[in-house]
C-alpha positions as CSV (number, residue, x, y, z in Angstrom):
1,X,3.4,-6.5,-21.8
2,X,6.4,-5.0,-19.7
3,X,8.3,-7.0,-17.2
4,X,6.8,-5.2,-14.4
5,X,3.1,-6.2,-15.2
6,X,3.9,-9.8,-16.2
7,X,6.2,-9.8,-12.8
8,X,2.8,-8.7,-11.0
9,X,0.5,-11.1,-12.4
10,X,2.8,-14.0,-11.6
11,X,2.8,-12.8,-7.8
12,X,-0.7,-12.8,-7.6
13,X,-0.6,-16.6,-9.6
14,X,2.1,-17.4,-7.0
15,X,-0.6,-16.1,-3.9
16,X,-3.7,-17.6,-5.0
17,X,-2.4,-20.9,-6.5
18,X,-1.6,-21.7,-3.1
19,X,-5.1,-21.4,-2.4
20,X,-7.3,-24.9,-2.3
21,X,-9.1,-24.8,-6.0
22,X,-7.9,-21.8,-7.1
23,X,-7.4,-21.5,-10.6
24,X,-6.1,-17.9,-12.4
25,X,-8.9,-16.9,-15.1
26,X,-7.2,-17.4,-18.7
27,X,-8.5,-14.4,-19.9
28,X,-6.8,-11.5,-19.6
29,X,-6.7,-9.6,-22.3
30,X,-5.6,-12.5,-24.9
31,X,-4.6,-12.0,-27.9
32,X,-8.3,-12.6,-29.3
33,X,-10.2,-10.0,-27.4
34,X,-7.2,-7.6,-27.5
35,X,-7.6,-7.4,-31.7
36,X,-11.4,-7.6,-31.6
37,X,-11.0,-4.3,-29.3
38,X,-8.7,-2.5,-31.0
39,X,-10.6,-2.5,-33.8
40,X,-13.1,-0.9,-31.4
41,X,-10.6,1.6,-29.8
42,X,-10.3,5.2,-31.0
43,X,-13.3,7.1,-31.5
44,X,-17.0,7.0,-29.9
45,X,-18.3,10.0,-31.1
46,X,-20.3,8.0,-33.3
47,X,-22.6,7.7,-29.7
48,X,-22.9,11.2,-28.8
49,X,-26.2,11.2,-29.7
50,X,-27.4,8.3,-28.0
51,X,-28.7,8.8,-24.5
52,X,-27.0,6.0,-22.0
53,X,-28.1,5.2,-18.6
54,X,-24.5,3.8,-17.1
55,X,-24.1,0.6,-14.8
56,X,-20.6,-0.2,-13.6
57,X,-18.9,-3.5,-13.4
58,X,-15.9,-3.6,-11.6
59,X,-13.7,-5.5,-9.6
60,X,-11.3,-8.8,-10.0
61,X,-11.8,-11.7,-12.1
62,X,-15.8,-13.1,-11.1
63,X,-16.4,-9.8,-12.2
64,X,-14.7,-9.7,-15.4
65,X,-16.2,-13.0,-16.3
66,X,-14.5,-16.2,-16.1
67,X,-18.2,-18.6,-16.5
68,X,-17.9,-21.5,-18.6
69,X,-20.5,-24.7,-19.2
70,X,-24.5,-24.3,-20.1
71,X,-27.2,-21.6,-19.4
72,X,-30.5,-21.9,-19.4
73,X,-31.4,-18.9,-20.9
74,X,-28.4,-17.6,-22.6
75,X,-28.1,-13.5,-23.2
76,X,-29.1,-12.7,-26.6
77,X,-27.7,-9.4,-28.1
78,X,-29.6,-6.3,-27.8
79,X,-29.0,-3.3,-29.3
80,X,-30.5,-1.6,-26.3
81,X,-27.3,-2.8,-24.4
82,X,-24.1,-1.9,-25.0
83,X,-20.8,-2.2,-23.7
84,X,-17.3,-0.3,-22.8
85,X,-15.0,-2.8,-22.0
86,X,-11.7,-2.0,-19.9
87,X,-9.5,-4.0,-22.6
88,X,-10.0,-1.1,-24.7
89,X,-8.9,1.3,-22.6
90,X,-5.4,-0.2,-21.2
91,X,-5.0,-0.5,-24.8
92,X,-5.2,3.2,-25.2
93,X,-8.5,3.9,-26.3
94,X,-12.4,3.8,-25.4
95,X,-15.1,1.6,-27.9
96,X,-18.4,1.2,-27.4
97,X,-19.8,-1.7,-29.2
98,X,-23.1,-4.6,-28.5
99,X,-22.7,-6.0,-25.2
100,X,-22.2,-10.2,-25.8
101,X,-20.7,-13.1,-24.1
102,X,-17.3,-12.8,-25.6
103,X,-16.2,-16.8,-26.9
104,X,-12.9,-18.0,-25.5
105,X,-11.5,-20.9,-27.2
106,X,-14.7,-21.4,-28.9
107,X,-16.3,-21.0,-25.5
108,X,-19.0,-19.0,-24.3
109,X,-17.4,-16.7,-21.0
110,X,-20.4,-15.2,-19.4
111,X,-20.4,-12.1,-16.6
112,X,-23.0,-11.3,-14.6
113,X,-23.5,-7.8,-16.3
114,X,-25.2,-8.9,-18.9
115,X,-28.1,-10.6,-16.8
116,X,-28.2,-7.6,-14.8
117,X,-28.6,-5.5,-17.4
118,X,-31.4,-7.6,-19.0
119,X,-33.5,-7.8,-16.5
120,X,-32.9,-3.5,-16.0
121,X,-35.0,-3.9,-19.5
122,X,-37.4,-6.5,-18.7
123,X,-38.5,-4.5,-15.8
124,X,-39.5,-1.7,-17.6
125,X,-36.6,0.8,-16.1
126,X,-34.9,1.6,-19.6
127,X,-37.1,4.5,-21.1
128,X,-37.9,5.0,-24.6
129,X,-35.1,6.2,-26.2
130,X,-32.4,5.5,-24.4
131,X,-30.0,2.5,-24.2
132,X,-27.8,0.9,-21.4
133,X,-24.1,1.1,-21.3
134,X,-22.5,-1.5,-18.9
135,X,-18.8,0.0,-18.0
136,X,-16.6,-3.0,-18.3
137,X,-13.7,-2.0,-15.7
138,X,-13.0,-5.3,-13.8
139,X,-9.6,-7.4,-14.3
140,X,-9.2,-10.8,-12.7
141,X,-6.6,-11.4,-9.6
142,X,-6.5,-7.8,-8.7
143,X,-7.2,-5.7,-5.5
144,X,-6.1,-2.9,-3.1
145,X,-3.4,-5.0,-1.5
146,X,-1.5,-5.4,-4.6
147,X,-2.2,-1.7,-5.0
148,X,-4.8,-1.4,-8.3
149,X,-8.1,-0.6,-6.6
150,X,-7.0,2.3,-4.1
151,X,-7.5,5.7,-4.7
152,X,-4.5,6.5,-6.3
153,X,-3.9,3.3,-7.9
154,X,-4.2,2.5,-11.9
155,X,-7.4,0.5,-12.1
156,X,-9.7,3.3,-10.1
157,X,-8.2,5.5,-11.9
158,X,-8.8,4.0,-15.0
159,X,-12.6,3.5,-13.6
160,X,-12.6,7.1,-12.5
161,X,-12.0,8.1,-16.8
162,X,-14.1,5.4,-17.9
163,X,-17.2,6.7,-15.9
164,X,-16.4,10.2,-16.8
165,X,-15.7,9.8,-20.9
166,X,-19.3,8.0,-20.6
167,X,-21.1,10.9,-19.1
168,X,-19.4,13.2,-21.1
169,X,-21.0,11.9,-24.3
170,X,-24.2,12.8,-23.8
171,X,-26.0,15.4,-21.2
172,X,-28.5,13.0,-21.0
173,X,-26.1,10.2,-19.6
174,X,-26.8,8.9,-16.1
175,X,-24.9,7.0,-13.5
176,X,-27.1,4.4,-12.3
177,X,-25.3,1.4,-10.3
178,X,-21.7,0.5,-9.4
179,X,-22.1,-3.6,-8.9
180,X,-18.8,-4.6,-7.1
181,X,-17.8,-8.1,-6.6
182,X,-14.1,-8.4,-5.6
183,X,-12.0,-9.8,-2.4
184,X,-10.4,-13.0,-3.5
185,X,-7.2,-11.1,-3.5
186,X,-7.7,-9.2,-0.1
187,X,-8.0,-13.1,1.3
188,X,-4.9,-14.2,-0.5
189,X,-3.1,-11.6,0.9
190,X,-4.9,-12.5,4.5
191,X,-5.9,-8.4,4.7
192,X,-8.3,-7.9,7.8
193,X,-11.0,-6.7,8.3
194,X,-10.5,-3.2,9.4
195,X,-8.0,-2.9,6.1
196,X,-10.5,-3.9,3.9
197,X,-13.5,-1.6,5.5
198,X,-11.3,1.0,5.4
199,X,-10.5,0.4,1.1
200,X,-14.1,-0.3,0.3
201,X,-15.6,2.5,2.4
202,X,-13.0,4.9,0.2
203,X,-14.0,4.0,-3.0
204,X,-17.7,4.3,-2.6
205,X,-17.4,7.1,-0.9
206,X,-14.8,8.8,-3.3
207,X,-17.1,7.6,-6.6
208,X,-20.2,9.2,-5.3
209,X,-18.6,12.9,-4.3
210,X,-16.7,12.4,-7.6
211,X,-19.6,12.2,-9.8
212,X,-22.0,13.8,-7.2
213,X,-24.0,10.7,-6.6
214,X,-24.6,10.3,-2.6
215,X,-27.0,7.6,-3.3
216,X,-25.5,5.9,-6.1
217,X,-26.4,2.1,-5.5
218,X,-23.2,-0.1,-4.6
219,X,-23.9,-3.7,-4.8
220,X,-21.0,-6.2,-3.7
221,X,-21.6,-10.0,-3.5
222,X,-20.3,-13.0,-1.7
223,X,-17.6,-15.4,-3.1
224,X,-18.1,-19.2,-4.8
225,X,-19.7,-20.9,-2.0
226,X,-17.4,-24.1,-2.6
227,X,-14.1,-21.6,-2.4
228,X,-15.3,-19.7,0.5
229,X,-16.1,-22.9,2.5
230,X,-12.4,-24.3,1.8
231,X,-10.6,-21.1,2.3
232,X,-13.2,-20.1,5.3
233,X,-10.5,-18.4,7.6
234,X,-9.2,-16.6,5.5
235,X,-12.3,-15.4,3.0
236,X,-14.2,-14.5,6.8
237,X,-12.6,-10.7,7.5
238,X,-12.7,-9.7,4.1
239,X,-16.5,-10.7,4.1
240,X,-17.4,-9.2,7.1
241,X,-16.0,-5.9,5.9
242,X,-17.7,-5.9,2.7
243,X,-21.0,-7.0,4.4
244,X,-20.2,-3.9,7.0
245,X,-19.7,-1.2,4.4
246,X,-22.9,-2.4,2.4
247,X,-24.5,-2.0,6.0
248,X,-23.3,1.5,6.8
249,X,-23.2,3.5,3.9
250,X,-26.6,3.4,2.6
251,X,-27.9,2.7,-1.0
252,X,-25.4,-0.3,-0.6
253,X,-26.2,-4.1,-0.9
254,X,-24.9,-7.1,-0.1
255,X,-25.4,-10.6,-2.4
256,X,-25.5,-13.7,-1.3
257,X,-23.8,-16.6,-3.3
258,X,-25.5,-19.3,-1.4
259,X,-26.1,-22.4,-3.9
260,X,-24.3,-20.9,-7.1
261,X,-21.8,-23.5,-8.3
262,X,-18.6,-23.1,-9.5
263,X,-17.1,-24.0,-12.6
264,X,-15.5,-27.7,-11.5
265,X,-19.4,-28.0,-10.0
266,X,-20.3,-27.0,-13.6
267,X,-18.0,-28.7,-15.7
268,X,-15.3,-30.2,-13.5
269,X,-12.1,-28.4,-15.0
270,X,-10.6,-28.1,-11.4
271,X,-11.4,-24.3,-11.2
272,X,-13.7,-23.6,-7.8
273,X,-12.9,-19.6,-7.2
274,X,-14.8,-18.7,-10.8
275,X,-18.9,-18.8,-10.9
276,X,-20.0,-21.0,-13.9
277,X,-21.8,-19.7,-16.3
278,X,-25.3,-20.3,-15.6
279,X,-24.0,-18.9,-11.1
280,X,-23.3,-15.7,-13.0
281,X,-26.4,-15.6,-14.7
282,X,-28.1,-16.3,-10.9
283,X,-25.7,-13.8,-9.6
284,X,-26.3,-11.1,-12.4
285,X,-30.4,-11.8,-11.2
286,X,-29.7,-11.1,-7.5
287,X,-27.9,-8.2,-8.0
288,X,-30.5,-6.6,-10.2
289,X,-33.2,-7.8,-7.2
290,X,-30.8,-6.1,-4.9
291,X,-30.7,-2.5,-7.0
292,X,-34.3,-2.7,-7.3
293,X,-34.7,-2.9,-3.6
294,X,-32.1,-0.1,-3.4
295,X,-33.8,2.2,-6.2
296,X,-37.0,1.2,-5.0
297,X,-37.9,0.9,-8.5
């Protein structure tokens, strides 16, 4: 990792550190999940032939994943759902393998794609045929004011390939939801309101021309409830923008968070910014109530 990156997560670790309960999510990109996905890395022609319909994951880290304790009903591997994770591709290449809660110190992380994605199956919207492929392309403690989510910026861009090596695979491929849930980092950096409106509405708006998708369901969610409530003043413009472009640009959603714990609620490791495991599981559930009621499916 060059100076410059390491230089750039340590800023953010400096910004939200000063935060009340924040704790930086330990996985990025360890060692572990960087070897399991370079085995991955290098070649997906192998699914060509397999017909995808495409959900998007992105944002900062309760979108990458950080849930630890119990789940009620813990995701079970599918073949039907599969997985292109963004470690692969800052590492040069694209995989495609089964979508599973990756294990972290001999931990379980969960992500509120995978939830999503099985209940896409339970309610009868995969066809016959086909399989789901969940676009990884979140990394914890980013945002547009440390300049990796705008339009120019690395991680949209990187977004921008992912999407389009995924369509490119198969005619058959279909963008179906881009589930959003960043902001953490727009209140560390006490951006306001009109700032973050303005980032947000771009990126929507720039996906869906891109990819020619003017109704593409955008789903963005809330923060922990406990970290919102201590950090209130400075979480409230960046939610109010995200609840405003959900509100104005149609086939958009909000989420709300409203009594999903955080991991010291769960497990009491000191860490209230990250969702435990069974919030994301919840959260992965009210997002796919939210595209339903988007899709009207």
């Amino acid at each position: 990792m060059t100076q410059t990156i390491m230089a750039f997560f340590m800023s953010v670790w400096l910004l939200l550190s000063a935060l009340p309960g924040a704790i930086f999510c330990p996985r990025q990109h360890p060692g572990e999940l960087e070897a399991r996905w370079r085995i991955l890395a290098g070649g997906i022609g192998a699914h060509r032939d397999t017909a995808y319909d495409i959900i998007v994951v992105a944002g900062q880290s309760n979108a990458f994943g950080c849930g630890l304790g119990p789940a009620g009903d813990p995701f079970q591997p599918d073949d039907r759902i599969q997985a292109m994770p963004q470690a692969a591709n800052l590492l040069g290449g694209y995989g495609i393998a089964g979508a599973e809660e990756p294990l972290v110190d001999g931990q379980p992380w969960a992500n509120f794609g995978l939830p999503f994605a099985r209940e896409y199956i339970r309610a009868g919207l995969l066809a016959p045929g086909r399989k789901l492929l969940i676009l990884q392309a979140a990394v914890g403690g980013t945002g547009f004011a440390d300049k990796r989510w705008g339009l120019s910026d690395d991680l949209y861009r990187n977004m921008l390939r992912m999407i389009g090596t995924a369509l490119a695979l198969n005619p058959g491929n279909e963008l179906k939801a881009l589930l959003w849930h960043q902001g953490e980092n727009e209140a560390a950096f006490q951006v306001s309101e009109a700032v973050h409106t303005a980032n947000l509405q771009a990126l929507v708006r720039d996906v869906r021309a891109r990819f020619g998708t003017p109704e593409l369901p955008f789903i963005a969610g809330n923060f922990v409830e406990q970290w919102r409530l201590a950090n209130a003043e400075l979480c409230a413009p960046v939610i109010a923008a995200m609840r405003a472009v959900c509100a104005g640009e149609g086939s958009a959603a909000f989420v709300e968070t409203d009594g999903l714990l955080s991991n010291e609620q769960a497990i009491q490791n000191g860490d209230t910014i990250h969702f435990s495991r069974e919030a994301l599981y919840t959260l992965g559930t009210r997002y796919f109530e939210a595209y339903r009621g988007i899709a009207a499916v």
